[in-house]
Every structure is written in C-alpha cells, then in structure tokens.
C-alpha positions in Angstrom: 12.8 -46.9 41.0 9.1 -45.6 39.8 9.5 -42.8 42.0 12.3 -41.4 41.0 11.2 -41.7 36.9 8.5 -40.3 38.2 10.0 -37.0 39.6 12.6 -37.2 36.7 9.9 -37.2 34.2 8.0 -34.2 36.1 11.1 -32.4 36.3 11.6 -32.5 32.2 8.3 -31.7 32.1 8.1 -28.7 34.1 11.5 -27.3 32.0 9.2 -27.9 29.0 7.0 -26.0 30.3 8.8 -22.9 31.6 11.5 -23.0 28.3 7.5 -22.9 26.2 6.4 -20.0 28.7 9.6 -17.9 28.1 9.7 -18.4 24.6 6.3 -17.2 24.7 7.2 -13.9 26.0 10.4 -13.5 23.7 7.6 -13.7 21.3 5.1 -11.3 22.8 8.7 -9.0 23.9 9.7 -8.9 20.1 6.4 -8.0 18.8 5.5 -5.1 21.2 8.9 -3.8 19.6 7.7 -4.0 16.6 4.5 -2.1 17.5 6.2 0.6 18.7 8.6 1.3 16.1 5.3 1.8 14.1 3.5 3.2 16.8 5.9 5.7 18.6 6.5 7.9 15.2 2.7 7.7 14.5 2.0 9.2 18.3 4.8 11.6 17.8 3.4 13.0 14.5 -0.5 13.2 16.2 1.4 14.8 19.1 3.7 17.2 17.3 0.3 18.6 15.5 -1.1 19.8 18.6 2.0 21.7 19.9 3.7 25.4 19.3 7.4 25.4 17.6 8.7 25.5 21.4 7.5 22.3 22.8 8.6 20.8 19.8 12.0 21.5 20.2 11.8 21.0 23.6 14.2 18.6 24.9 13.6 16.6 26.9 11.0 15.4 24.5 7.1 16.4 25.5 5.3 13.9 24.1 1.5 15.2 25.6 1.1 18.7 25.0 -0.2 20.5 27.7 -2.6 23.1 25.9 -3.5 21.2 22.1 -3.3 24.0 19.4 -6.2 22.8 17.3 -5.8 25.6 15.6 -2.9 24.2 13.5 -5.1 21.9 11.7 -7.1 25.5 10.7 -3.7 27.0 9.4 -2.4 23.8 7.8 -5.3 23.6 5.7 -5.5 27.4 4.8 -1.5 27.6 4.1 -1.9 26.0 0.8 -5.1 24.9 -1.3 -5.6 21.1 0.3 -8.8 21.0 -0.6 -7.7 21.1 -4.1 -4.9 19.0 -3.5 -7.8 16.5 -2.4 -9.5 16.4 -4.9 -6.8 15.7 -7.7 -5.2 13.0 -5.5 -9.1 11.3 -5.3 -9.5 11.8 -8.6 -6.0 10.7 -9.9 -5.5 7.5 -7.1 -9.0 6.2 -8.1 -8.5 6.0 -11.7 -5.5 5.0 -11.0 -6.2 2.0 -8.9 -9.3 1.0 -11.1 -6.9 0.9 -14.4 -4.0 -0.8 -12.6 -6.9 -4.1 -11.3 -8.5 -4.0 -14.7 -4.9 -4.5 -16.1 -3.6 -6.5 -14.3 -6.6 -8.7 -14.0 -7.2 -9.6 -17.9 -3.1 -10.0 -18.3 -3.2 -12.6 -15.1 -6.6 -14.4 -16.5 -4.7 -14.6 -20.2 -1.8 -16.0 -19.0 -3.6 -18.7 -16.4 -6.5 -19.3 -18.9 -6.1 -18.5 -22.6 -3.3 -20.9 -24.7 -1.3 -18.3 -27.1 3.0 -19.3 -28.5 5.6 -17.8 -25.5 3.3 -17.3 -22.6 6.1 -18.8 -20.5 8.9 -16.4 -21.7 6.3 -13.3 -21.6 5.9 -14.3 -18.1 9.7 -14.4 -17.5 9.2 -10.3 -18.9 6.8 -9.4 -16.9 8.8 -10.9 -13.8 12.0 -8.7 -15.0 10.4 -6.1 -15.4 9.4 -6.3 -11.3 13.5 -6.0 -11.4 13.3 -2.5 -12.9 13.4 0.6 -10.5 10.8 2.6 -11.5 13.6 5.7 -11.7 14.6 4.2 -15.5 11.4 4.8 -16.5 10.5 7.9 -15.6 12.6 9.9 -18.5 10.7 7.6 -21.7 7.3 7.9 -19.9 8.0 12.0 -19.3 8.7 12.4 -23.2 5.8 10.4 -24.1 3.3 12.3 -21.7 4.6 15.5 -23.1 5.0 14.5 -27.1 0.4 13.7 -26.4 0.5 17.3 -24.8 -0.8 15.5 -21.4 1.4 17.5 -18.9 -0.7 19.0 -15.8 -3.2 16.9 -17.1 -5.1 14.0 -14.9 -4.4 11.3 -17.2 -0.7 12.4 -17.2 -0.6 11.5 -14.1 -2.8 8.1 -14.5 -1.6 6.8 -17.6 2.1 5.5 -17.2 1.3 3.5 -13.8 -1.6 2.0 -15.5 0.4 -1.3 -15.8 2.3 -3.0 -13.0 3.8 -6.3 -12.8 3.0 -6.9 -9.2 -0.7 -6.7 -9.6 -0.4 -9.3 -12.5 2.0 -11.4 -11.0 -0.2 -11.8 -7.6 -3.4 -12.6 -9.5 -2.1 -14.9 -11.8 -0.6 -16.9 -9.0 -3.9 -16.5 -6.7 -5.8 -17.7 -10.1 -3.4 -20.7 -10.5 -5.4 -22.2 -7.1 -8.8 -21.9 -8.4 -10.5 -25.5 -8.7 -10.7 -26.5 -12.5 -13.6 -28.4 -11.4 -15.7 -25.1 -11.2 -14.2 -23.8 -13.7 -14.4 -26.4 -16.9 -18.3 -27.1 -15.3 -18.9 -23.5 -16.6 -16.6 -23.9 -19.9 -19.4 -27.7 -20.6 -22.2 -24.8 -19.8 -21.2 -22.7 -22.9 -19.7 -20.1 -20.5 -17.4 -17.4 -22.6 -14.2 -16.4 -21.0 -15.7 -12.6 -20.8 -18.5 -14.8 -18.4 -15.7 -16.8 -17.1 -13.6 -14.2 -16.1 -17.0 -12.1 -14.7 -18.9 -14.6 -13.3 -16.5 -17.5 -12.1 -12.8 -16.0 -11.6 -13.3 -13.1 -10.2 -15.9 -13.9 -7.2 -13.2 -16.7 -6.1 -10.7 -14.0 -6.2 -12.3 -11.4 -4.1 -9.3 -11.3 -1.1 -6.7 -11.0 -4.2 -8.6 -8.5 -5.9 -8.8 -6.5 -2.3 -5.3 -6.6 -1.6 -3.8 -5.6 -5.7 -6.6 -2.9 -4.9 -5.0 -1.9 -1.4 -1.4 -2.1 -2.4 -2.3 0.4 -5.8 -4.3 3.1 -3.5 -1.5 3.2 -1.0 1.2 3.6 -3.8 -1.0 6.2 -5.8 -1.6 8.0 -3.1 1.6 8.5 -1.4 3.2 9.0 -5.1 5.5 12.0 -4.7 7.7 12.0 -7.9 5.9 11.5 -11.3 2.8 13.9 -9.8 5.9 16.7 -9.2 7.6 15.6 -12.5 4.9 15.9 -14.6 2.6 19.0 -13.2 4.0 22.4 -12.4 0.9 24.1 -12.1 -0.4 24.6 -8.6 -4.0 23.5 -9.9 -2.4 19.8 -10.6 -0.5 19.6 -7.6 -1.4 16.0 -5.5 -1.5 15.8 -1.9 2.5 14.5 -1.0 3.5 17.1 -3.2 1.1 19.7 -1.6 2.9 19.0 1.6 6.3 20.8 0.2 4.5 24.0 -0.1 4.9 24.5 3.4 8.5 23.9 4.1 10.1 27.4 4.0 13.7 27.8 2.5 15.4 30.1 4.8 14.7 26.7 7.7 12.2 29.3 9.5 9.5 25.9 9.3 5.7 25.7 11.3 6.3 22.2 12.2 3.3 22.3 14.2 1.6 22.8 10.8 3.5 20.7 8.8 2.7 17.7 11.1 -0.7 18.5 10.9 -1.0 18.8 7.4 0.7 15.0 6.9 -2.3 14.3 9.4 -4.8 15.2 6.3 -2.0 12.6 4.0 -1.8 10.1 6.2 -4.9 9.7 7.9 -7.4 8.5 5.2 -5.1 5.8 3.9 -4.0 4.6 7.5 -7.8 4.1 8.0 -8.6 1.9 4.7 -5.3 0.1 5.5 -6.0 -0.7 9.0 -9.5 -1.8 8.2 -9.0 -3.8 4.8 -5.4 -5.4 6.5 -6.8 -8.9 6.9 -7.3 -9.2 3.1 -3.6 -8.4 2.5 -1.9 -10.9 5.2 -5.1 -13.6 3.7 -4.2 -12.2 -0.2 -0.4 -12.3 -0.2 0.4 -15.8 1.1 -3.0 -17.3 -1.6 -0.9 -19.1 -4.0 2.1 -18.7 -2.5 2.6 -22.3 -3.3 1.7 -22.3 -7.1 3.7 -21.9 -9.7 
C-alpha cells in the first residue's frame, strides 16, 4: 500500500515537473519572439546600409552583404547637411528634456507637498489632459509661436513641449512613496521646501528622475511634426525631419543611403536607451501602488 503511494506520489511529481519545464520554454519560446520582432528590423536596417539598391531588392532577401559599401555612410552624410541637423536636434532635445524635468518636477512636488484649495480637481486636469492627442494642440501652439515671431527659432521648437502631463504624473506618484519620516525630520530642522525639494526629494527620486529624463530625450528626439511645422528653413531643420531630404519624388530612392542615414537617427538614442533601460523598467512600476 506504501509502495504504490509511493510511485503515485512520484508519478505527480515528476508531471509537476515536466508541466514546470515546458512552461518554462513557452516562456523562453515567447520572449525570443519578442526579441526578434525588435531585433530582425534593427539587423535589417544595419544590413540594408551596407548594400547597393540591387541586393536590396533582391528577393530572396540577402540579409549579409557580401561586399559592405561603407561608403554609403560617406554619401548619407554628405547628401544633406546632418551635421547641422545634429546640432539643432542636441541643442533643441536638451533644452528640451531639461525644461520638461524641471516642470514637471516642481508641479509633482506642489501637488504631493504644498496644501493650496482644488489640488485634487487640478490633478483630475492634468490627468485629462494625458487624454488629449497632441494633434489638437498643434494649431493654438502654431499661432502662438508665430504671433512672438519664434518660427525657425530654437525656442519655437522648445517651448510648447515644455509641459507634459506624463512627466508630472510619474513623479508625483514616485514622490507619494517617499518616507515622511525623512522628510518632516528635515521640515523639525528648519528645512525650506526649495532645500526640501533639492536636498531630500530629489536624491530619493533619482530612478524617477532617470526615466521622465529618458522618456523626454527619446520623444524630443524622434519629434518629426512640430520641428517640420514650425521651421521651413533648412538651417532649423532636426534630425527626423533631415531624413526626408533624401527621399526623391519621382520613387528613384538610394535606400542604401537612406538606411544609413536613419543609422546616424537611430543610433545615439538606441545607445542611451539600452544603457539607462534598468531605470525605466525600476522607475515605471515605483509607485505604481500609490495613489
């Protein structure tokens, strides 16, 4: 009778463990998956920079070229001023990103720490207005830039996306999980809120800060349509938008070159992302259970 529990119980354990073991690889199955959809169009783009128009249209597909034309990186960056275009998206994406933290990071420390009437129904606004496509916007903000004279001008492009809700929104929330105990010892020390906020709040929020930071550079950066609306000087021009001077009309396009030259857009910000992507997992899900 204790033999055969014995075997029965082995037996459910062994299904235990081969149902855990598959499971296991559905897991590691759906995740490679996932890698490659990222991966493949990544590898393709690299790839496609190295070829002539003919392997590129060879079908079917070549995915290693067999003689790299380095030389398309050379006539990417020559077909149109990119070095220019780097410089205004630098400029533009770093104030940018700068204004968009500072914002957002005295609205989010006002509305966790300072008592004023309606803070909860402002907070309900600034959570609408994450509801608003950023399309509605773009007609008011247009007039306004060109009524102060700003168009082709830096802070044209800077100004109107000096303020987003998301930014606030995740720093308030990350704020909301700061120990009071640190915080009101520093208040019983005379602290100011200007030392508060300098001193206390914002070395506690460093991942949060990281990853507002990392969400505004990649937006900025890859912003295609206020740069084009509101510049039509090729002096102003940004990098995404740089990219459209070499697409030809009559169809007769270089993709060679054109993958290469989203090489010089995509590259930088694929490397900051890659390396700073353990603050955004680690910054996104800190108060995730505060309200």
């Amino acid at each position: 009778m204790d033999i055969t529990l014995d075997k029965s119980a082995e037996t459910r354990l062994g299904r235990a463990r081969w149902l855990a073991r598959v499971m296991q690889l559905l897991k590691y199955a759906v995740l490679l998956l996932f890698v490659a959809i990222f991966i493949v169009p990544m590898f393709w783009m690299f790839s496609a920079s190295l070829k002539t128009l003919q392997e590129i249209y060879t079908f079917p597909p070549q995915w290693v070229p067999e003689e790299p034309r380095w030389s398309n990186y050379v006539e990417a960056w020559y077909a149109a001023p990119f070095g220019r275009f780097y410089i205004n998206t630098i400029i533009t994406t770093s104030f940018g990103v700068a204004a968009e933290v500072i914002m957002g990071m005295l609205t989010a420390y006002a509305f966790v720490y300072l008592p004023f009437p309606g803070k909860n129904f402002l907070f309900l606004v600034l959570l609408a207005a994450l509801m608003v496509p950023i399309h509605v916007t773009i007609l008011p903000n247009y007039l306004t830039i060109a009524r102060l004279g700003w168009l082709n001008t830096y802070q044209g492009i800077i100004v109107p996306g000096a303020a987003v809700a998301f930014g606030t929104f995740l720093l308030r929330q990350h704020f909301l999980t700061l120990p009071n105990e640190i915080l009101e010892a520093a208040r019983i020390e005379g602290a100011s809120h200007l030392q508060l906020l300098t001193r206390v709040v914002l070395p506690l929020s460093r991942t949060s800060l990281v990853t507002v930071s990392l969400i505004a550079l990649v937006n900025k950066w890859n912003d295609f349509l206020w740069p084009l609306i509101v510049t039509n000087q090729t002096a102003m021009r940004v990098l995404p938008v740089g990219l459209s001077y070499l697409y030809q009309q009559e169809g007769t396009n270089q993709w060679g070159i054109i993958m290469a030259a989203t090489i010089f857009v995509v590259l930088p910000i694929l490397v900051i992302f890659v390396w700073a992507q353990r603050h955004i997992i680690s910054g996104l899900t800190a108060g995730a259970t505060k309200g």
